[in-house]
N, C-alpha and C positions, 0 to 999 in steps of 0.2 A: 563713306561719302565725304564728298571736300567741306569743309564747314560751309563755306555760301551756299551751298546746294538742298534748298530745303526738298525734304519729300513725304511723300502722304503714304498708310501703309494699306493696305490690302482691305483689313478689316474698317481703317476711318472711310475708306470708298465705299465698302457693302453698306455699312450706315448711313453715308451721305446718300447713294441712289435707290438703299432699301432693297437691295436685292442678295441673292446668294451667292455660296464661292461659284456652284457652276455657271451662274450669270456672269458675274465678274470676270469669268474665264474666257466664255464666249465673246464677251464684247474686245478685251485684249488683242485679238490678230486683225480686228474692223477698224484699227487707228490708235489705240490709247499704248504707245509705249509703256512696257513696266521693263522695270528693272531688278536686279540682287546686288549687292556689295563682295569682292573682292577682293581681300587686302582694305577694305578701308576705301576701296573704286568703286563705282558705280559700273555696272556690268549690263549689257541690256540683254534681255532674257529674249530668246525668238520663237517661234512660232512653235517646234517641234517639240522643245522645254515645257511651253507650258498646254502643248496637249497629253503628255508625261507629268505632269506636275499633281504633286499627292497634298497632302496636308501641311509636313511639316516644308514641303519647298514654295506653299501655297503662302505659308505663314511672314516667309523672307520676303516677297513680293513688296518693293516698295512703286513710287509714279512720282512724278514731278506735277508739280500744282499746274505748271501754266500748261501742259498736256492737259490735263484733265477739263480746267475752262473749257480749251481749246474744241475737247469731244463737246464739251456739253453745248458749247454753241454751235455745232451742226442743227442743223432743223429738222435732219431723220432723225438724229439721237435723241431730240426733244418730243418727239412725237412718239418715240419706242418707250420713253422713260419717261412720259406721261401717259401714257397708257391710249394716245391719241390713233391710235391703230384701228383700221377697218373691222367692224366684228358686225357679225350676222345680226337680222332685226331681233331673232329672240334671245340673243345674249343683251343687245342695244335694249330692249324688256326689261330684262331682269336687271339690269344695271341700272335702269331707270326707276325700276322701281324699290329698288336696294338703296337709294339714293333717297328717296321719299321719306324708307322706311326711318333713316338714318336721321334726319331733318326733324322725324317726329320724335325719334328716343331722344337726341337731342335737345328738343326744347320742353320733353317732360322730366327730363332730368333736369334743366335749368328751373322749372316753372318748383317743382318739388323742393328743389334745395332753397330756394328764396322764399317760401311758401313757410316752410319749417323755418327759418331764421325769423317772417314775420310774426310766425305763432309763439316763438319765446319771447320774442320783446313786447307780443301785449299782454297786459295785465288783467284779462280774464276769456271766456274759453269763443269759443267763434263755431259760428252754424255753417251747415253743409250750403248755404247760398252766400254768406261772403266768403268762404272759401273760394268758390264756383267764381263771384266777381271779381275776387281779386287775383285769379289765375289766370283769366281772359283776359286781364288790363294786361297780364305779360305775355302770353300766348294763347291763344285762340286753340284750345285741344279738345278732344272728343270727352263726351261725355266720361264713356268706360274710365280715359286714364284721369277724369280730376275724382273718379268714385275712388280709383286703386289709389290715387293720392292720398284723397282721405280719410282709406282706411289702414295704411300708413303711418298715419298720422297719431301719435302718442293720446293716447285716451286723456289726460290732463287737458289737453288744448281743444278739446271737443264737448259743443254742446248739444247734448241728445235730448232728445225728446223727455217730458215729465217735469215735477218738481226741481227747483232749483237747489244746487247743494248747498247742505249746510256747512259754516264754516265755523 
């Protein structure tokens, strides 16, 4: 390649749009130039090359950056590579509710990790309702997950029922 010529390689694109070599393959003859180096040239690969193309010719595959913008500002490509595509009511279901699900492991994995950082900075053990208050003050979650939290929850930082321990 001529030194000014920066270019992006096969694998930085599958990472950038998170898809696979056969993705990456397919999108190739829909607009996105790629290219090989020859001699030290930039060679552009065409259409019948890279429906032939194996692993290690997959590997040489380089793109030039301002191409690749260039795809990405189409508004079909935006829509294919956001996942912005027509899908039936019960996949539009399960994606919505995959989405919910997602919403909730997220905020009881947040609510748990800050939950445990408060229980070591205080200096003596905490009942199953300031637990419970002060998981709400961070997120509003079902009963079930502030139970599984607190049982979780390193027996040191817990106080249960009965005489107070002796120290």
């Amino acid at each position: 390649m001529p030194r000014d010529w920066t270019v992006w390689s096969a694998k930085r694109l599958m990472k950038r749009w998170n898809c696979s070599q056969d993705e990456l393959l397919a999108i190739i003859p829909h607009g996105l130039p790629a290219f090989r180096t020859h001699k030290g040239e930039p060679v552009v690969v065409g259409v019948e090359e890279i429906e032939d193309c194996d692993s290690a010719q997959f590997a040489k595959l380089v793109f030039r950056p301002k191409d690749v913008r260039t795809l990405e500002s189409d508004p079909e490509f935006i829509d294919v590579m956001h996942g912005d595509v027509p899908m039936g009511a019960e996949d539009a279901r399960e994606l919505g509710r995959l989405r919910a699900e997602k919403k909730k492991w997220d905020a009881s994995i947040r609510a748990a990790v800050e939950t445990g950082i408060h229980c070591a900075s205080l200096a003596n053990v905490i009942t199953t309702a300031e637990l419970t208050d002060f998981i709400v003050k961070i997120e509003k979650l079902p009963d079930t997950t502030i139970d599984k939290i607190w049982q979780a929850l390193p027996d040191k930082y817990k106080k249960k029922a009965g005489r107070p321990k002796k120290k």
